[in-house]
C-alpha positions, 0 to 999 in steps of 0.5 A: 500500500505504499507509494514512493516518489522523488522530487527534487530535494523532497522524499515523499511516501504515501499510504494509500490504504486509507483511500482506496474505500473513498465514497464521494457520497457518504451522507455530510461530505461536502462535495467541496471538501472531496474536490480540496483533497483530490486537488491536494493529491494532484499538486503532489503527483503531478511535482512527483517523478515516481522511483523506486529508490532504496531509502533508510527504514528508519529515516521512513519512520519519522513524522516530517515537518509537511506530512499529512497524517492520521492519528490513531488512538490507542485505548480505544483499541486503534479503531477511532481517529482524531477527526473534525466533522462539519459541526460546531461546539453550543455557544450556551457553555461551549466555545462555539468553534467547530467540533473536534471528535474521533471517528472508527471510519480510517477512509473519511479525509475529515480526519487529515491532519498537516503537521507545521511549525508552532504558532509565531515560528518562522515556516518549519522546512518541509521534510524536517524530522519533529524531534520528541519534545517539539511544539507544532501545530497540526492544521486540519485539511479540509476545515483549514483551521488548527486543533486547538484547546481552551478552558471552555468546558467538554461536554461529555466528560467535563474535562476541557474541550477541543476544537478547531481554529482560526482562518485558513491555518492562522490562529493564536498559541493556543493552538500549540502542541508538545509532542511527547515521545521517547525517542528522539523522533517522532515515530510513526506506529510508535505511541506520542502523547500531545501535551496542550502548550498553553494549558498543560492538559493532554488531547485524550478520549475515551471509549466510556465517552460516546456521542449517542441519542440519550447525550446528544439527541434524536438525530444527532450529527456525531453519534457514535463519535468519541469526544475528544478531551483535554485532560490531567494524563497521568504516567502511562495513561493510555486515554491520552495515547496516540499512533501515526498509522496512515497518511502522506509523508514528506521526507527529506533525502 
């Protein structure tokens, strides 16, 4: 499932397991949004002269400044993934941005995410390793706005809620995060925590915390979603776990 391409100065892997199963008509898809990721694709493959040159496994691994991932999350059993549907927070005790959920469904491009440079930083080299420790942001593909956190209120969980923002990519430091890992580099399939920069909490959810009709009512836009949570991690605390297992990389050689 993986293809490899070669640009000048720019290795570029791409898993494309997570495409293969793509329904443009899949009930709240927008037809814009399919169009934005099909033109993403495109700009890379027409730049792309394909090769099959040898590269470093290790060197593969490594999540990249540029890479367009997806996040897995580890206690619910690597079935769910960080993903922003088209909704919005209430604005009675809510922040009224746009959601930020963890869906089962690997193939849904609303759960695409960039990985860039931290908010005030001069632009992050395309290809550059994220070293553990790092703060980034990560830009929602589709939504164009940045995971983001505040002390407004989950509302599930009562913890701190997540959500999406800005304006095509540009925010404020609260849309900061501290990739926290063991290794050197962030690893893909190697499990990282984000550390929340301004607030000191981690992104978690879990299983016990599902949007269903008696939480979120009839015809609810994100039932069977996890909500995504701000929360006080604890060492070895697999809410707050999370996985790189698909996506666009963007290496350099």
């Amino acid at each position: 499932h993986l293809m490899r391409a070669v640009v000048p100065m720019v290795y570029i892997a791409i898993d494309l397991e997570q495409h293969k199963t793509l329904d443009p008509y899949k009930p709240f898809r927008a037809r814009s949004s399919i169009m934005k990721q099909f033109s993403f694709f495109l700009f890379l493959f027409v730049c792309a002269i394909i090769s099959t040159a040898a590269h470093d496994d290790d060197k593969e691994a490594i999540v990249t400044c540029g890479s367009v991932i997806k996040l897995m999350h580890v206690e619910s059993g690597g079935r769910y993934f960080l993903h922003s549907p088209n909704t919005s927070w209430s604005s009675n005790g809510g922040s009224g941005q746009r959601s930020v959920t963890l869906v089962e469904e690997k193939s849904d491009p609303d759960s695409l995410w960039l990985v860039k440079e931290a908010d005030g930083m001069d632009a992050c080299a395309i290809g550059a390793p994220i070293n553990c420790g790092d703060q980034i942001r990560l830009e929602h593909i589709n939504g164009q706005q940045n995971l983001h956190s505040h002390n407004f209120q989950s509302p599930l969980s009562k913890q701190q809620e997540i959500s999406l923002f800005g304006t095509e990519g540009k925010g404020d430091d609260s849309d900061d995060w501290t990739v926290v890992c063991d290794k050197r580099y962030w690893q893909r399939n190697e499990p990282i925590r984000l550390l929340h920069s301004q607030t000191g909490r981690f992104l978690g959810a879990t299983r016990s915390k599902k949007f269903d009709q008696s939480n979120c009512g009839m015809g609810c836009p994100i039932e069977g979603h996890l909500e995504a949570f701000g929360l006080r991690a604890y060492a070895n605390d697999k809410r707050s776990e999370f996985k790189v297992t698909h996506g666009l990389y963007v290496q350099a050689p």
